[in-house]
C-alpha positions in Angstrom: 101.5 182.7 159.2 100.4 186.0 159.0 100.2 189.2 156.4 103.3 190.4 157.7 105.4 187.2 156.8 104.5 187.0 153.4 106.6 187.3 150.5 106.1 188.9 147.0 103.8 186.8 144.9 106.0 187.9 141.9 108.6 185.6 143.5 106.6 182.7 144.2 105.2 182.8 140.7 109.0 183.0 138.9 110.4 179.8 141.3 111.1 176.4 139.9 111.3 177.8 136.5 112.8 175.3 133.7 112.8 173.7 130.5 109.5 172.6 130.9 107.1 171.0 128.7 104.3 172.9 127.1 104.3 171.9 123.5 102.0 168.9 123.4 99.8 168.5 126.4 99.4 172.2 127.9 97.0 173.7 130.7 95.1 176.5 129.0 92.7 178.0 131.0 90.7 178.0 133.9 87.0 177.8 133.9 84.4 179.8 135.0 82.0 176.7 136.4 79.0 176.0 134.2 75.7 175.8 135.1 74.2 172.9 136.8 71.8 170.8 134.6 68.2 171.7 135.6 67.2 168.5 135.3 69.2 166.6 137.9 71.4 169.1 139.1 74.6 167.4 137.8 77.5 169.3 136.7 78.4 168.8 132.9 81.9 170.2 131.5 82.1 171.0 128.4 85.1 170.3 126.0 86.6 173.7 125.9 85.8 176.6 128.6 82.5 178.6 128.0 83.6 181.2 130.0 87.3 182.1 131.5 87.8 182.7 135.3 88.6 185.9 136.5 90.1 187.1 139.6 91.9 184.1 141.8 89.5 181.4 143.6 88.9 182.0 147.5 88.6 179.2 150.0 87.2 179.3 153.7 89.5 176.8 154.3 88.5 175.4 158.2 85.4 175.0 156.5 85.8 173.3 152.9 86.7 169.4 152.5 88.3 170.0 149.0 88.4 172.6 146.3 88.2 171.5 143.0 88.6 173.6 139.8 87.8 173.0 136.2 90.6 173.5 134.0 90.8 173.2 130.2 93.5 170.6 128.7 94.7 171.4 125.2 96.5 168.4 123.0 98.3 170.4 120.8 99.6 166.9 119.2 97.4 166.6 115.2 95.6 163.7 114.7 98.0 161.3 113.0 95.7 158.8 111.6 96.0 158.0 107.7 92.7 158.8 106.4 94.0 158.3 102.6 93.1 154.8 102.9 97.2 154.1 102.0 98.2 152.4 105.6 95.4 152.4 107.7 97.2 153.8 110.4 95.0 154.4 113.2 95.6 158.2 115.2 98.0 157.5 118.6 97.8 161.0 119.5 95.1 160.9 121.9 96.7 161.5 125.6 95.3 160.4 128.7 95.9 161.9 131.7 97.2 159.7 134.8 97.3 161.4 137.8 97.8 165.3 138.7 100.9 165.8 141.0 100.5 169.0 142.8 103.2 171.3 144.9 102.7 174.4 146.9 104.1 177.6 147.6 103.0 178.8 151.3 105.5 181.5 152.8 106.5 180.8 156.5 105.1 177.1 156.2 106.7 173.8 154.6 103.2 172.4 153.0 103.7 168.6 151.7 103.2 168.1 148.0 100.0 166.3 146.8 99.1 163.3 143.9 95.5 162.5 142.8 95.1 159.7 140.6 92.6 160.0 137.3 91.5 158.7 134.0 91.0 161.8 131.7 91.2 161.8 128.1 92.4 164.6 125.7 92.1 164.0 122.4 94.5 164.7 119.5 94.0 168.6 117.9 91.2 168.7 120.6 90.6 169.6 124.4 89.0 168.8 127.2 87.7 170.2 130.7 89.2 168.2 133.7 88.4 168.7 137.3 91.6 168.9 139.3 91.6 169.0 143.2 93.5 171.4 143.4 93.7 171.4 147.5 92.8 167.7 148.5 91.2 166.9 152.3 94.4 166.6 153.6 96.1 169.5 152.2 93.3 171.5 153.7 93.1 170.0 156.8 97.2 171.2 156.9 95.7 174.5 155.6 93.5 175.2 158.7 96.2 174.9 161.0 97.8 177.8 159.8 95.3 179.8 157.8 94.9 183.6 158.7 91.5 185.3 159.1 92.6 187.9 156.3 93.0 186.8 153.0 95.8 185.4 152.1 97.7 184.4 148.2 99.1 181.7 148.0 100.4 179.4 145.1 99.7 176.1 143.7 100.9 174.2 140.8 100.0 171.5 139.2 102.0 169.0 136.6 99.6 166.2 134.9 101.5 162.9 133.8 99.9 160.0 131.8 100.3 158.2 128.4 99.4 158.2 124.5 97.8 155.6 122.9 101.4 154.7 121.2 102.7 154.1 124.9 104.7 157.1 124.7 104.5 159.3 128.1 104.2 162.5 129.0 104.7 165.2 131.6 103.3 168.9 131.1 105.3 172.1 132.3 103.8 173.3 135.6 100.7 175.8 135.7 100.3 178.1 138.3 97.4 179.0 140.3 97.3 182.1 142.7 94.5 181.1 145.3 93.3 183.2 148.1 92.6 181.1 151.2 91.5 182.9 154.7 90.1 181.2 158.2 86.1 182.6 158.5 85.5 184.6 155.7 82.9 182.5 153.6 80.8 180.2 155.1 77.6 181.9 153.6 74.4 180.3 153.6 73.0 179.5 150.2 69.7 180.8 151.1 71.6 183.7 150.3 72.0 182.3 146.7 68.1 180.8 146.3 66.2 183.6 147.9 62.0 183.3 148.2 60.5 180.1 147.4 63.7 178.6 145.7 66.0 176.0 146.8 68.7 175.2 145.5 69.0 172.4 142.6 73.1 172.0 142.6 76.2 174.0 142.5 79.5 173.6 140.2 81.8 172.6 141.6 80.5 170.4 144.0 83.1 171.2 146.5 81.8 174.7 146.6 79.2 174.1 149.3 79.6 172.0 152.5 76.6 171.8 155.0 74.4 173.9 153.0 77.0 176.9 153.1 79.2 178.0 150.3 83.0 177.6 151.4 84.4 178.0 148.2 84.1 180.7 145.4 83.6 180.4 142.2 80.3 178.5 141.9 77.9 178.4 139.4 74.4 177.6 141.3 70.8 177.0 140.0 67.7 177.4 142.2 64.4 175.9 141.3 
């Protein structure tokens, strides 16, 4: 695969379009990566984004083992719960995410689809920040077989599937994510990140750094 053999991202971005679902559970946003916490370098989403991505995520893909994004979940379902006192009915709204089932749009190459299995919970009226692997180990391992040393746009999309508490399921409509992979051109050191004395303390996402080099942008790093 190559520059040359690449087709309009326009196109990739209008395929598989269809009645889909985006009325109750719906992919809003993704997230700029917070901060790691100072004190043990732990990364801690937040309900709702505190800052949108922008641009596309890049990934030195001979070099990362996954990439993982933070995406916010919005349940646009209201609370039902009586709070009258009249029934006592208890809110079934509340959706909780199963597994994320992930296809991909890579001109020139046929890449296998992808599921990862998960226990998130978004609640009624509400949101919540979920980490999706968006290109699992094995889709990356497929990756560097083919990946270019220029960058390269390609597509992903990703349907989540899971329940309500009323034992009702749901499927959400597919959301799109234009990622930039390449073969070589990451791979910084992040002494480059922590300069002088400082070290680094920990990096969102995780996956962003492999071996002490960042593979994988964004990140959100703190040095101490």
């Amino acid at each position: 695969m190559n520059a040359r053999t690449l087709a309009p991202l326009a196109l990739l971005l209008a395929a598989g379009c269809g009645a889909d679902n985006f009325a109750s559970i719906q992919f809003f946003q993704i997230c700029f990566p917070p901060a790691p916490d100072t004190t043990s370098g732990n990364c801690i989403y937040p309900a709702k984004c505190e800052n949108s991505l922008l641009g596309r995520p890049i990934v030195d893909v001979p070099l990362a083992f996954t990439l993982e994004l933070p995406i916010q979940l919005n349940n646009q379902l209201p609370n039902n719960a009586d709070t009258s006192g009249g029934t006592g009915r208890l809110n079934t709204n509340d959706a909780h995410v199963e597994k994320y089932t992930m296809t991909y749009s890579v001109p020139g190459v046929a890449l296998p689809g992808s599921v990862s299995l998960t226990n998130d919970t978004v609640p009624a009226a509400g949101a919540t920040v979920v980490l999706v692997e968006v290109l699992p180990n094995t889709t990356m391992t497929q990756l560097s077989a083919v990946a270019p040393a220029a960058v390269t746009t390609i597509v992903a999309e990703v349907v989540a599937s899971g329940r309500y508490d009323n034992g009702n399921t749901f499927e959400t409509g597919p959301y799109r994510i234009a990622l930039d992979i390449c073969s070589g051109c990451l791979g910084f050191p992040v002494t480059n990140i922590c300069t002088g004395t400082t070290t680094l303390k920990g990096a969102c996402p995780g996956s962003a750094v492999v071996g002490g080099a960042v593979v994988s942008l964004p990140i959100n790093a703190s040095c101490q």
